[in-house]
C-alpha positions, -999 to +999 in steps of 0.1 A: +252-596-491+261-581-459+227-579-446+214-611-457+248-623-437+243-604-407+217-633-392+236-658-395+271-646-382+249-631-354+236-663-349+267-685-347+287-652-327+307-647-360+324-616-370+322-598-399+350-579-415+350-560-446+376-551-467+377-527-494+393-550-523+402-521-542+423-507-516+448-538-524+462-547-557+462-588-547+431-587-535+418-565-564+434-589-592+421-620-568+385-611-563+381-576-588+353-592-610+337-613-579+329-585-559+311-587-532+333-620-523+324-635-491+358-658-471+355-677-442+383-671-420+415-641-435+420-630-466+433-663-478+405-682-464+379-704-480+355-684-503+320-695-500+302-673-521+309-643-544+280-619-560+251-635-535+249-648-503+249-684-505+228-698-474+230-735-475+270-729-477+273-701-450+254-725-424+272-751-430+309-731-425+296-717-396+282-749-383+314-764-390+338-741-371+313-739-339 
């Protein structure tokens, strides 16, 4: 997922910030079994895709907040 993001959040001069879910009980019991989860925003933001990058979805998120 990260490097079929990496265009897009170039693109739109988005940031991309990993977390390691595992590393956080909430986030693990949030997002354990949809790993890799992909949120627009924090850790509490929208999620816009989990497993595989969801193109039509990402463009339009990013398109929105530009």
């Amino acid at each position: 997922m990260r490097a079929a993001l990496r265009p897009f959040a170039d693109a739109a001069g988005a940031r991309i910030i990993e977390i390691d879910v595992d590393t956080d009980p909430s986030m693990e019991a949030r997002f354990g079994a949809f790993v890799p989860v992909l949120l627009l925003g924090s850790t509490d933001g929208v999620e816009l895709c989990h497993f595989h990058l969801d193109r039509t979805r990402v463009a339009a998120a990013l398109r929105d907040i530009s």
